[in-house]
ZAVEXDO-423015 format. One record per residue (C-alpha): residue in three letters; chain; x, y, z. Coordinates in steps of 0.5 Angstrom, whole numbers. Layout:
<rs>
+------+------+-------+-------+-------+
! code ! unit !  east ! north !    up !
+------+------+-------+-------+-------+
!  ALA !    A !     X !     Y !     Z !
...
+------+------+-------+-------+-------+
</rs>
This chain:
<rs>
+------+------+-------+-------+-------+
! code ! unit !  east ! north !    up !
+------+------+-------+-------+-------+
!  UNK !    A !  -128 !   -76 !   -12 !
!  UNK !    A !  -124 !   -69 !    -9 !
!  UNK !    A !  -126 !   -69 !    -2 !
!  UNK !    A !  -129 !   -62 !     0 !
!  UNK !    A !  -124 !   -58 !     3 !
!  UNK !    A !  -128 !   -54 !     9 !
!  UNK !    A !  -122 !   -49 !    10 !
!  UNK !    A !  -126 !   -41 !     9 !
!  UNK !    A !  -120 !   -39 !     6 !
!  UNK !    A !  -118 !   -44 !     2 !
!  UNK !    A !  -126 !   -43 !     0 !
!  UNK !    A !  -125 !   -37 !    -2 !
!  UNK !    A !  -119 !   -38 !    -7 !
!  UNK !    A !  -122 !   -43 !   -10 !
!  UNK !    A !  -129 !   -39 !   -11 !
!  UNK !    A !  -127 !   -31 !   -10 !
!  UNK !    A !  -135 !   -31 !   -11 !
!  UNK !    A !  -136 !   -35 !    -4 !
!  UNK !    A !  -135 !   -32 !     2 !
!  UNK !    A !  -135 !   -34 !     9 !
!  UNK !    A !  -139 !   -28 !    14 !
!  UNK !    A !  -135 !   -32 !    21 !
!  UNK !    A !  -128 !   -29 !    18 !
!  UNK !    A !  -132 !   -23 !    18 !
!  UNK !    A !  -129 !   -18 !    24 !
!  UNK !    A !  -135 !   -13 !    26 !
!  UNK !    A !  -130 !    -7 !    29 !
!  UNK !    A !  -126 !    -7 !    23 !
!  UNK !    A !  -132 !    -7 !    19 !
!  UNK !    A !  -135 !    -1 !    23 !
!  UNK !    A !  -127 !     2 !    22 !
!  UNK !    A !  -127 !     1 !    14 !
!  UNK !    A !  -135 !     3 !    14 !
!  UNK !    A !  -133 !    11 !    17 !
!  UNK !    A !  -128 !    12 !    11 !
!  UNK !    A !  -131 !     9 !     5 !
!  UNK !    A !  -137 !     7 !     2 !
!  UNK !    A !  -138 !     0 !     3 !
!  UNK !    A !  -145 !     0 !     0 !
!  UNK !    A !  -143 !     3 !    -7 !
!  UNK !    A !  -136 !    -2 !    -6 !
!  UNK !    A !  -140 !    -8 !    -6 !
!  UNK !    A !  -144 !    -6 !   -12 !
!  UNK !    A !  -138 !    -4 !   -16 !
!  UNK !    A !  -135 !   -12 !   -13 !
!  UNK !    A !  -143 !   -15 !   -15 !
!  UNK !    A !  -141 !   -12 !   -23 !
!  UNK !    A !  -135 !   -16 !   -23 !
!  UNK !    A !  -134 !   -21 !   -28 !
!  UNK !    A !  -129 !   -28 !   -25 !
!  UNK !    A !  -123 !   -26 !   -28 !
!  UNK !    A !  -123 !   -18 !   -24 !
!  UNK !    A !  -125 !   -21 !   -18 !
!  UNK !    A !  -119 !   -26 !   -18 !
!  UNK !    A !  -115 !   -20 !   -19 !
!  UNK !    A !  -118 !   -16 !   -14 !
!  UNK !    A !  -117 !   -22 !    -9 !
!  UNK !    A !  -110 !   -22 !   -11 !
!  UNK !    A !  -109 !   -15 !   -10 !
!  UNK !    A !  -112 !   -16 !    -2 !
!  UNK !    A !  -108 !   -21 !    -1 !
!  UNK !    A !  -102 !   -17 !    -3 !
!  UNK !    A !  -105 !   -11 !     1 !
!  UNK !    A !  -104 !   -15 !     7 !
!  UNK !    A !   -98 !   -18 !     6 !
!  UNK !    A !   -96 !   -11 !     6 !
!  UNK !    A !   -96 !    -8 !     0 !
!  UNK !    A !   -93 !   -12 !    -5 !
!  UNK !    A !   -92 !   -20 !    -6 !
!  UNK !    A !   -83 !   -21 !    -3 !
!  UNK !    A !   -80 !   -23 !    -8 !
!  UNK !    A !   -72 !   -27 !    -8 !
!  UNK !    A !   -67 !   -22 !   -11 !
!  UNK !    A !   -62 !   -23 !   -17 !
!  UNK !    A !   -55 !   -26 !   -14 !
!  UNK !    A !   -50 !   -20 !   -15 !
!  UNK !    A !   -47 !   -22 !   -22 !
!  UNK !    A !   -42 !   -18 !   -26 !
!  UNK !    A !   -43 !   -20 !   -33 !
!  UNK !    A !   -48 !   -17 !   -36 !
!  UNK !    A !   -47 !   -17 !   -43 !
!  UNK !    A !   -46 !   -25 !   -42 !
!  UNK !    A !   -40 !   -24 !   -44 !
!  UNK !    A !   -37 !   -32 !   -42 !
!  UNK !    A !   -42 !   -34 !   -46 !
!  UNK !    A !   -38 !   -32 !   -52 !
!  UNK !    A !   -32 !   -36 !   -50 !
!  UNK !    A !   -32 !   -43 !   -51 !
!  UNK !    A !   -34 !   -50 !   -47 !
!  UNK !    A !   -26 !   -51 !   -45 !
!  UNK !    A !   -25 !   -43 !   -43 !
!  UNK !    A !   -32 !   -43 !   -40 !
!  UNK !    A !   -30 !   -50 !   -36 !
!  UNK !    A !   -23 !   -47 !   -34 !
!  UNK !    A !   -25 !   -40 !   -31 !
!  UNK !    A !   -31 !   -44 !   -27 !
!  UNK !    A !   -24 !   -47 !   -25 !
!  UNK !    A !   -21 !   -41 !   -22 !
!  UNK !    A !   -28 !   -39 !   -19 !
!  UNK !    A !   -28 !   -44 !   -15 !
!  UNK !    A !   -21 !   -45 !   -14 !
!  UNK !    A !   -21 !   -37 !   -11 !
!  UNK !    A !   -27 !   -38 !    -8 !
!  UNK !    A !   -25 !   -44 !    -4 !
!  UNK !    A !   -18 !   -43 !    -3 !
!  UNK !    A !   -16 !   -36 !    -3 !
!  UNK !    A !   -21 !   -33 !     0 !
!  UNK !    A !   -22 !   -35 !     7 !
!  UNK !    A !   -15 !   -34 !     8 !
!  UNK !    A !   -12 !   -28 !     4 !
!  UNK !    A !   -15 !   -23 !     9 !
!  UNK !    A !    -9 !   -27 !    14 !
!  UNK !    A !    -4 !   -27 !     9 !
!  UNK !    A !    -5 !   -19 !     8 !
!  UNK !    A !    -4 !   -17 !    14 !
!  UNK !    A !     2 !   -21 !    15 !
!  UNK !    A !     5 !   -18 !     9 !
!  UNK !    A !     6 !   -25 !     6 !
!  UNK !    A !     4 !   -29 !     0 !
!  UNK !    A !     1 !   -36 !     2 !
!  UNK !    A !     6 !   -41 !    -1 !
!  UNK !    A !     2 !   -47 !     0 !
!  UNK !    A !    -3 !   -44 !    -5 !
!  UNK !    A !     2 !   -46 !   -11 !
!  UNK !    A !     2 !   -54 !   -10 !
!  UNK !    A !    -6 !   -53 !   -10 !
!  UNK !    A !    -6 !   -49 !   -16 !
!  UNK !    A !    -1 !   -53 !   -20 !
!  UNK !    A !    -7 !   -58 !   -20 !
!  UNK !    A !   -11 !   -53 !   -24 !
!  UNK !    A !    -5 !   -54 !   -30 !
!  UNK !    A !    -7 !   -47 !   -32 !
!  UNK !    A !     0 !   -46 !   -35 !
!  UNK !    A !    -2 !   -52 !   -40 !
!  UNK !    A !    -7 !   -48 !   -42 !
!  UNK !    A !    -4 !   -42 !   -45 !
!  UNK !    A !     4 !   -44 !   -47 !
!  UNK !    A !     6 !   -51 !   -50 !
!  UNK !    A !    12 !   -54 !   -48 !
!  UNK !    A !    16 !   -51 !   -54 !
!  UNK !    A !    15 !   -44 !   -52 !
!  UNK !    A !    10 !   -43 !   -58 !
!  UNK !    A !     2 !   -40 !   -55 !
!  UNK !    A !    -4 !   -45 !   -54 !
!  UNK !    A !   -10 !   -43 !   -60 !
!  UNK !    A !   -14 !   -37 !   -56 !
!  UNK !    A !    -9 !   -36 !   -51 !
!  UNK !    A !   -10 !   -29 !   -50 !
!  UNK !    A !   -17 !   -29 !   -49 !
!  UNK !    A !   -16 !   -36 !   -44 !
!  UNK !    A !   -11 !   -32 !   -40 !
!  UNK !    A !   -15 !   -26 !   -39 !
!  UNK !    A !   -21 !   -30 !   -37 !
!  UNK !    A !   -17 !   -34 !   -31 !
!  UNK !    A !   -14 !   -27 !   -29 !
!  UNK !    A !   -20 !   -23 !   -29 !
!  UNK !    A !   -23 !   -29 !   -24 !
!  UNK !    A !   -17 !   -28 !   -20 !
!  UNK !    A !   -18 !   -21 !   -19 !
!  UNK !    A !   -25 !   -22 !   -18 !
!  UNK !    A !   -23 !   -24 !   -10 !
!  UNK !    A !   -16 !   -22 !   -10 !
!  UNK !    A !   -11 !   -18 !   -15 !
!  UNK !    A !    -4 !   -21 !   -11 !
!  UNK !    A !    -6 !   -28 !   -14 !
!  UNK !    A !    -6 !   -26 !   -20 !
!  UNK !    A !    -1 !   -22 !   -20 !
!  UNK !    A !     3 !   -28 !   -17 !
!  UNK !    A !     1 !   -32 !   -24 !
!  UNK !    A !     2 !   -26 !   -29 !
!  UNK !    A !     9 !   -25 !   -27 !
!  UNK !    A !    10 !   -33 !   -27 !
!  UNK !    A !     6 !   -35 !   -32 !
!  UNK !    A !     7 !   -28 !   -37 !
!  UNK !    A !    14 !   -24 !   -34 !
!  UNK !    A !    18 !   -30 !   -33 !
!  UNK !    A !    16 !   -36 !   -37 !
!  UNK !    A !    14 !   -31 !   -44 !
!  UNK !    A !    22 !   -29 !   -42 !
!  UNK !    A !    25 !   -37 !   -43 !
!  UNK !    A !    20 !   -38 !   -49 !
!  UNK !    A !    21 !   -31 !   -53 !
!  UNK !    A !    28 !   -30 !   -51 !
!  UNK !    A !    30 !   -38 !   -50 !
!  UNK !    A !    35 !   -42 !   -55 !
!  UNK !    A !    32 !   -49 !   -56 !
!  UNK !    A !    36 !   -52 !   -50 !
!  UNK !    A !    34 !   -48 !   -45 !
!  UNK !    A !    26 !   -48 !   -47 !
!  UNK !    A !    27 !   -55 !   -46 !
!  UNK !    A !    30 !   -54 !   -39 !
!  UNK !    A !    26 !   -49 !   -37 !
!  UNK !    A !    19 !   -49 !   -40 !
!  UNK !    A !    17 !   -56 !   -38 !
!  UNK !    A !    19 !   -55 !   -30 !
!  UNK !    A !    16 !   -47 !   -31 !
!  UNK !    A !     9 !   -50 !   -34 !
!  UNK !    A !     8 !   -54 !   -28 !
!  UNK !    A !     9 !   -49 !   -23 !
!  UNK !    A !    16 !   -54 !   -21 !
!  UNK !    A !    20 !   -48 !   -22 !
!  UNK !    A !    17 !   -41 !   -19 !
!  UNK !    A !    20 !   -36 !   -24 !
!  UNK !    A !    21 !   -28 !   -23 !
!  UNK !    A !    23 !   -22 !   -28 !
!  UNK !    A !    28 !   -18 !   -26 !
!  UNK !    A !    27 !   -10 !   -30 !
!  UNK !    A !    24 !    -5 !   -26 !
!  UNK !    A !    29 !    -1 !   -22 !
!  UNK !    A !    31 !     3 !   -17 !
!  UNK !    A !    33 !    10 !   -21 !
!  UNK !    A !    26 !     9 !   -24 !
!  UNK !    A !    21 !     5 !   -28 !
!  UNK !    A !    18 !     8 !   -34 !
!  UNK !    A !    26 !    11 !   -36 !
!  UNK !    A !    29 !     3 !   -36 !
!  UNK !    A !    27 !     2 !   -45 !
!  UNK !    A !    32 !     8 !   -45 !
!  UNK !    A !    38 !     5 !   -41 !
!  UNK !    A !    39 !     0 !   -36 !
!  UNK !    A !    44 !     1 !   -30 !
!  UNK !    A !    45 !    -6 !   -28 !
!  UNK !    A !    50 !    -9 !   -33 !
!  UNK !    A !    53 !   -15 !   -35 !
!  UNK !    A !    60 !   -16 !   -37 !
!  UNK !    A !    64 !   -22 !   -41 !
!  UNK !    A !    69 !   -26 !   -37 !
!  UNK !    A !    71 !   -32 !   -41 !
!  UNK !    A !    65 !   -37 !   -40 !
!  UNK !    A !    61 !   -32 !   -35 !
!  UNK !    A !    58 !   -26 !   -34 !
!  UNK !    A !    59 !   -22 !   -29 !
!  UNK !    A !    53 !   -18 !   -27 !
!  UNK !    A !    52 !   -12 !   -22 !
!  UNK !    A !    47 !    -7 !   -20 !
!  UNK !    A !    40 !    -7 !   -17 !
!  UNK !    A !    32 !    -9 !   -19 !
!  UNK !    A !    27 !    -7 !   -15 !
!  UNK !    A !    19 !    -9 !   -14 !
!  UNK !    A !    21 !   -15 !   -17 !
!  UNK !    A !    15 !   -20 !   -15 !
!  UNK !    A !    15 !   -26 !   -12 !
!  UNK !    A !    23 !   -26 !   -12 !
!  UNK !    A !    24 !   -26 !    -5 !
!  UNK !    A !    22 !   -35 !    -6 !
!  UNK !    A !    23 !   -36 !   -14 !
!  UNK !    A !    27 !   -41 !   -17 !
!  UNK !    A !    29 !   -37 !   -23 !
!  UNK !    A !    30 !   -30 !   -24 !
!  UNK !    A !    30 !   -26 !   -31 !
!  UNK !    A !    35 !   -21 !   -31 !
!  UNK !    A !    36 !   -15 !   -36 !
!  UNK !    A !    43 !   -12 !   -35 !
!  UNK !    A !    46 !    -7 !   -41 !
!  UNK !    A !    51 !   -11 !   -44 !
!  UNK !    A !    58 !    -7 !   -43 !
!  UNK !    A !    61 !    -8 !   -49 !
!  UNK !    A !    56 !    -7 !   -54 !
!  UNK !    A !    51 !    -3 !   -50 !
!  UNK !    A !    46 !    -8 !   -52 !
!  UNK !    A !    40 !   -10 !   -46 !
!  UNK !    A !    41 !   -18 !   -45 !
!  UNK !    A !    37 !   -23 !   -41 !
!  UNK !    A !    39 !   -27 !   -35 !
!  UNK !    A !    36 !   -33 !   -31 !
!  UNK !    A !    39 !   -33 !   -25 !
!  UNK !    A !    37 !   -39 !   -21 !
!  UNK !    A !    37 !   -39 !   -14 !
!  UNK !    A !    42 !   -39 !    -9 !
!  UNK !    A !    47 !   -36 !   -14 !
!  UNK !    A !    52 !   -32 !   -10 !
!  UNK !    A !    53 !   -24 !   -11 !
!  UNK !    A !    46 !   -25 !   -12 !
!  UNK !    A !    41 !   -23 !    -6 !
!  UNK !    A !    34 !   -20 !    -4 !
!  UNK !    A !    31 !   -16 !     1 !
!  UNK !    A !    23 !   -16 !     2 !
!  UNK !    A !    20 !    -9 !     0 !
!  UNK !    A !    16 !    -8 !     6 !
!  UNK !    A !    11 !    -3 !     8 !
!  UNK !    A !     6 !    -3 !     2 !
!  UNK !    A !    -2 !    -1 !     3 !
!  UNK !    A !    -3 !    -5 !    -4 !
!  UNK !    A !    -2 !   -12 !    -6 !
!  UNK !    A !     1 !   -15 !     1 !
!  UNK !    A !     1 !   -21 !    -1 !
!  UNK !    A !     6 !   -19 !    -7 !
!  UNK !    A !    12 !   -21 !    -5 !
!  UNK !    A !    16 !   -16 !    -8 !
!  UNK !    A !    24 !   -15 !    -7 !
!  UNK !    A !    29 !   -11 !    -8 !
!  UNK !    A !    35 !   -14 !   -12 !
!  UNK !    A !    43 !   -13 !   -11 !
!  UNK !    A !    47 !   -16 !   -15 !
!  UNK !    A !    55 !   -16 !   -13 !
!  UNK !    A !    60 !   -20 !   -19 !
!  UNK !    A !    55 !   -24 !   -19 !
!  UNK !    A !    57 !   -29 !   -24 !
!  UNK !    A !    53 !   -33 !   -30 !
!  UNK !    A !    55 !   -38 !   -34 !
!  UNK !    A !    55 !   -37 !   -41 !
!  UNK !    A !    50 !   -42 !   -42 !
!  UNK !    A !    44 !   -39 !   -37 !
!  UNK !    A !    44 !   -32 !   -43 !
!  UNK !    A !    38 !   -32 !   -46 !
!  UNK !    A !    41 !   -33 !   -52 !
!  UNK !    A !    36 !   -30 !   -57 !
!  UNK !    A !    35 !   -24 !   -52 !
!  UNK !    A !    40 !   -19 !   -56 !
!  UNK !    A !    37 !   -13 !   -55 !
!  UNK !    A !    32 !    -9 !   -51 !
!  UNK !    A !    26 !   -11 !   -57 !
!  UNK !    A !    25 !   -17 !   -54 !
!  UNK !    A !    25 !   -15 !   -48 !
!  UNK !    A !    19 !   -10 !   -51 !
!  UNK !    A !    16 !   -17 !   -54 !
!  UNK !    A !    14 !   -20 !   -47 !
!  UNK !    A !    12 !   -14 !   -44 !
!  UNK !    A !     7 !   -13 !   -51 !
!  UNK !    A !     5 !   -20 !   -49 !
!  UNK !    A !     3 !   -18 !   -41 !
!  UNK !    A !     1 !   -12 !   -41 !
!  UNK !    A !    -7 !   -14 !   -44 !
!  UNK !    A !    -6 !   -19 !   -38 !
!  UNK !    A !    -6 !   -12 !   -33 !
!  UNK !    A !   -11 !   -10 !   -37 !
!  UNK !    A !   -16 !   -16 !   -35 !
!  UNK !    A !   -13 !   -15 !   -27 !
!  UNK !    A !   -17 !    -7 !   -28 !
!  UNK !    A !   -24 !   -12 !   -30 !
!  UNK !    A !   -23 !   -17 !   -25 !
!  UNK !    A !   -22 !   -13 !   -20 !
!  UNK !    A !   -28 !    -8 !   -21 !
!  UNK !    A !   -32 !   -14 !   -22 !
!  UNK !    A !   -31 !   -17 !   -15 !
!  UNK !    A !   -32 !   -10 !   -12 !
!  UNK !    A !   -38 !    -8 !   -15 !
!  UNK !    A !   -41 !   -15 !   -13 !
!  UNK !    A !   -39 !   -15 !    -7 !
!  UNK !    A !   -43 !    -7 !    -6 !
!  UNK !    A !   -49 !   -10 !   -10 !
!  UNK !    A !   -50 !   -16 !    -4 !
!  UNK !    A !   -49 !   -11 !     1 !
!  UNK !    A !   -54 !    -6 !    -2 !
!  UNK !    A !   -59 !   -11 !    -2 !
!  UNK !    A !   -59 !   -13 !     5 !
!  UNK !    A !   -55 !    -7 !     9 !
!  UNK !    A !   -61 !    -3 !    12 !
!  UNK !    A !   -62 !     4 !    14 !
!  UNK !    A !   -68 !     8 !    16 !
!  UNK !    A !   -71 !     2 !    16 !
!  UNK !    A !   -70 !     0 !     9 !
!  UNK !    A !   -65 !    -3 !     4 !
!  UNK !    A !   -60 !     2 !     2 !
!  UNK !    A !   -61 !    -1 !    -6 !
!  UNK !    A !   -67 !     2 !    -6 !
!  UNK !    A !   -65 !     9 !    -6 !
!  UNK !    A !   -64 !    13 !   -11 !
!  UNK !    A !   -57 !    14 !   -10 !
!  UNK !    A !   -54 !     8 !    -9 !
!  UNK !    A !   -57 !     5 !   -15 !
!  UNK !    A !   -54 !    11 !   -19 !
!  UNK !    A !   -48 !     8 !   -16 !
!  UNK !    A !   -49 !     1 !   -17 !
!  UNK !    A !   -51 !     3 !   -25 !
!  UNK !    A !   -44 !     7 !   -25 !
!  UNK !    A !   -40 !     1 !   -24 !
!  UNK !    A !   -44 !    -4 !   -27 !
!  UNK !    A !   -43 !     1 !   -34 !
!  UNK !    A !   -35 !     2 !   -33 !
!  UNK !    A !   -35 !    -6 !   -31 !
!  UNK !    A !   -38 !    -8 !   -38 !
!  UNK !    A !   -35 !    -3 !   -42 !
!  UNK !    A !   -29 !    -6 !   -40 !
!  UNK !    A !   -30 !   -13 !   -41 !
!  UNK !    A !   -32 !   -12 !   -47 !
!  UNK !    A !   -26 !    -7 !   -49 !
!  UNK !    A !   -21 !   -12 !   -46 !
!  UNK !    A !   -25 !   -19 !   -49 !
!  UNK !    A !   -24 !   -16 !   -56 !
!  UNK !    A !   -16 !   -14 !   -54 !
!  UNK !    A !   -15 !   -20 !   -54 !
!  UNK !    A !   -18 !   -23 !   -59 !
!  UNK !    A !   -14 !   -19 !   -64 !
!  UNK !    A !    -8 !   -20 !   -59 !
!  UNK !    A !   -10 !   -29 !   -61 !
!  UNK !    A !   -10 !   -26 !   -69 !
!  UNK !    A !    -4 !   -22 !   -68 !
!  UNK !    A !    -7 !   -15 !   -70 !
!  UNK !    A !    -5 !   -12 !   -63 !
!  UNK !    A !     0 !    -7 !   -63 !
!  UNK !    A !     2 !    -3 !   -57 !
!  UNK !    A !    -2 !     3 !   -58 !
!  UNK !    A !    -7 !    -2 !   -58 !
!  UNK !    A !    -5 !    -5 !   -51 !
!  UNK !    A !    -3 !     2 !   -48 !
!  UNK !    A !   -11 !     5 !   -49 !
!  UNK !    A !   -14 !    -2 !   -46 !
!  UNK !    A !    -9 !    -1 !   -40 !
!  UNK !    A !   -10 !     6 !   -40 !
!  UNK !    A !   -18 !     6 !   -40 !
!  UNK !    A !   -19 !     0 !   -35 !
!  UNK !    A !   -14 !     3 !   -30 !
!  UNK !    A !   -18 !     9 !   -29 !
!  UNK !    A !   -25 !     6 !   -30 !
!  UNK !    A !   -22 !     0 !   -24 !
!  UNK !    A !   -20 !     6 !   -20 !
!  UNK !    A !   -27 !    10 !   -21 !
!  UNK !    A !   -31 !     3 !   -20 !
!  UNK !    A !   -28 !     1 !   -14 !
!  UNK !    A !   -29 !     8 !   -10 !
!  UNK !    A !   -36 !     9 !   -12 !
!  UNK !    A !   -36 !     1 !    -9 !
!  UNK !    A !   -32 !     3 !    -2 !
!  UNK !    A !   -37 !     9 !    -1 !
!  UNK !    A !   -43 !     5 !    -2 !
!  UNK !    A !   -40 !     1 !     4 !
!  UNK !    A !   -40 !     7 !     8 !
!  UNK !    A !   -37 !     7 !    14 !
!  UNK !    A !   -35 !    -1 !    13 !
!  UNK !    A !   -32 !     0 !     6 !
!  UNK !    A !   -25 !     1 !    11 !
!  UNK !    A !   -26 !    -6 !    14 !
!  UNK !    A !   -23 !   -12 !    11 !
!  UNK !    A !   -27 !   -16 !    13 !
!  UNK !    A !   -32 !   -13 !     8 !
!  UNK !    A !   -28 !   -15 !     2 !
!  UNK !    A !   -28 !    -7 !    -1 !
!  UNK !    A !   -23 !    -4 !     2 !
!  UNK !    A !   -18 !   -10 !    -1 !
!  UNK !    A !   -20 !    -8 !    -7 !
!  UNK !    A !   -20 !    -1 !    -6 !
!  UNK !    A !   -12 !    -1 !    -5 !
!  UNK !    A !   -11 !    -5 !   -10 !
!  UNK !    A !   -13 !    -1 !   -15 !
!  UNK !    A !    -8 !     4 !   -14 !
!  UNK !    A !    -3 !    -2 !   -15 !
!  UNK !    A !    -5 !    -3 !   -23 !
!  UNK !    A !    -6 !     5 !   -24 !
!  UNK !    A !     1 !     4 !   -23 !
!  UNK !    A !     6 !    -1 !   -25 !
!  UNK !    A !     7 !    -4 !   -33 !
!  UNK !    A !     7 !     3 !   -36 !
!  UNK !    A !     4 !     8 !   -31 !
!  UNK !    A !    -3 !    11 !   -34 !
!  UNK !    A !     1 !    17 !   -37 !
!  UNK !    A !     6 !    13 !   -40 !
!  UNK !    A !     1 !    10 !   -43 !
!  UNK !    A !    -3 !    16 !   -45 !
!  UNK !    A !     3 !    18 !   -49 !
!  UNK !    A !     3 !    12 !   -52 !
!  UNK !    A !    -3 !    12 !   -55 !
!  UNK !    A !    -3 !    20 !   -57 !
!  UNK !    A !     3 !    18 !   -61 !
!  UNK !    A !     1 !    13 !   -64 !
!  UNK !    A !    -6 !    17 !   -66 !
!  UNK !    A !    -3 !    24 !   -67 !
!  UNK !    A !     3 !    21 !   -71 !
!  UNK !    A !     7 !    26 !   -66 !
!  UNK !    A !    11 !    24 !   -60 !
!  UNK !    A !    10 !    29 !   -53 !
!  UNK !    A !    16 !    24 !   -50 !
!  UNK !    A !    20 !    28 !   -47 !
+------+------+-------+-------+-------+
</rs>
């Protein structure tokens, strides 16, 4: 047996037909009496059947309630077309690796480390546990099945919280550690590629210089000359990332004899080499980024990358990364849209929440179509980079589309933020800044332009 409930109200829901006269208030009655009529309402409720008085139950009920039933709103999520769900158990298991990682460690102290001007070094202990190199580069210098595609997904949740990390693991993991494998004998591979792996050495990559970036494929300043068993190097990088505390530094110097590029690890401490921190960015401030002098500075015979004989290797490594610096446009569009979807769905003003208007679920639409454009862009880059399809037409499109729709995606995210778009606090205005970095470096975007108009016109406007 049930015991009898005598709660009216839960009368009421269980029999809709039953109503208790005591809960009635006679001047609210009186009041609804002047506005409608309540005999003809009452014989229209007297015709209904069980079902439409239940409904009819449900919709006062709401009405009281104001309106409409509350309802818990979507957590912000920036893959849509769920494109994680293509990737496989292991890719899926090390992204969330990285989400955590980034979540946790990086994000309650980047905001610190940005206004310092510093990259938090006792973050690379913490990422040596998450083994990530392992996962795209085996020990021999030859590519983990996928690796493209893994490196992407790790680089675009990097980038998700913050782009200087991952512009710390691409010019270590990419830069640095592709020059050794592509350009590396078998016995410097065997030195050099254990130790890089496992984040016991920090590497750099020494091309870019002061007289220009875009201009080095067509001849390098700094150069490199033959003195018995040693070369001797001088000349000047600069925007090299994490110089100013790496192990090892590849440098690419025109060879005086034959007017060939060569590559060079230069390891710390060596003497006529020295770096001085570029200070005063407004984009990626935890990237320690270093102008390099190089005065007579002697490397052995045995530190020459013995397989880097020509600018074309120097061409390979780029090719390899360049599809990474298209993931940090994903990666950093992503976390700004997320961060502008949570802020609509709890900012208020005049008296609503700012995502209930017109405009701003315009904006949050705009961005979330620029995000997924792009991550399905760069997904399928890297799956023809794996099965070594790309070419570099390929890779200039996916950095120029990705770039320009990063830009884009995080200005309408900082607009939505109003005011507080510019506080670091809010996390947008990091993103903001950062953006304009990855519109720039690894081939502008109207190199990059140039490159793929060749490539399709099958007619060069290089100058």
């Amino acid at each position: 047996m049930h015991p009898v409930s005598t709660d009216p109200a839960a009368t009421a829901q269980a029999d809709p037909g039953h109503f208790d006269l005591g809960t009635l208030d006679p001047d609210k009655l009186a009041r609804l009496a002047r506005k409608i009529d309540l005999p003809a309402l009452l014989d229209a409720a007297a015709a209904m059947n069980e079902g439409q008085l239940r409904q009819l139950s449900a919709l006062l009920g709401a009405a009281g309630q104001g309106g409409r039933k509350k309802r818990e709103l979507p957590a912000p999520h920036g893959d849509f077309y769920n494109v994680m769900g293509t990737l496989s158990d292991r890719q899926r298991e090390v992204a969330a690796g990285v989400r955590r990682f980034m979540e946790n460690e990086v994000a309650p102290i980047m905001n610190d480390y940005w206004s310092r001007d510093e990259f938090p070094q006792q973050l690379i202990p913490k990422m040596r546990e998450l083994n990530l190199m392992r996962e795209i580069w085996n020990d021999d210098g030859s590519r983990t099945p996928d690796a493209s595609v893994t490196e992407g997904v790790i680089i675009m949740e990097m980038c998700r919280i913050d782009v200087s990390t991952a512009v710390f693991f691409g010019v270590h993991a990419g830069l640095a550690l592709a020059s050794v494998a592509l350009g590396g004998d078998e016995r410097q591979r065997a030195e050099l590629m254990p130790r890089l792996l496992d984040l016991e050495l920090v590497g750099a990559f020494g091309l870019t210089e002061p007289q220009g970036g875009s201009q080095v494929s067509r001849g390098l300043h700094t150069t490199a000359r033959r003195d018995g068993e040693e070369w001797v190097l001088n000349g000047e990088k600069k925007w090299i990332g994490n110089s100013t505390f790496s192990d090892v530094t590849v440098i690419w110097a025109r060879d005086e004899a034959d007017d060939q590029v060569k590559g060079f690890v230069v390891r710390k401490g060596t003497p006529g080499f020295a770096v001085e921190k570029i200070e005063g960015k407004i984009a990626l401030r935890l990237v320690e980024n270093g102008h390099i002098t190089l005065s007579d500075c002697r490397i052995p015979e045995t530190d020459r990358l013995q397989h880097a004989n020509s600018f074309r290797t120097t061409a390979d490594v780029l090719r390899l990364t360049r599809a990474g610096v298209a993931w940090q446009g994903v990666g950093c569009a992503m976390g700004a849209y997320e961060l502008a979807l949570k802020y609509a769905q709890t900012r208020e003003q005049f008296g609503r929440k700012i995502g209930e208007f017109q405009l701003i679920q315009s904006h949050l639409v705009h961005m979330l179509g620029n995000l997924t454009a792009m991550q399905t862009l760069c997904l399928r880059l890297s799956g023809m980079e794996d099965a070594g399809t790309m070419r570099d037409e390929h890779a200039a499109l996916a950095k120029v589309f990705t770039a320009a729709r990063c830009r884009e995606t995080v200005a309408l995210a900082r607009e939505t933020f109003g005011g507080n778009g510019i506080l670091l606090e809010y996390g947008v205005a990091k993103h903001f800044c950062d953006t304009e970095a990855i519109y720039s470096y690894e081939g502008t975007n109207e190199i990059n332009t140039l490159v793929v108009g060749r490539a399709v016109s099958g007619l060069s406007a290089f100058v």
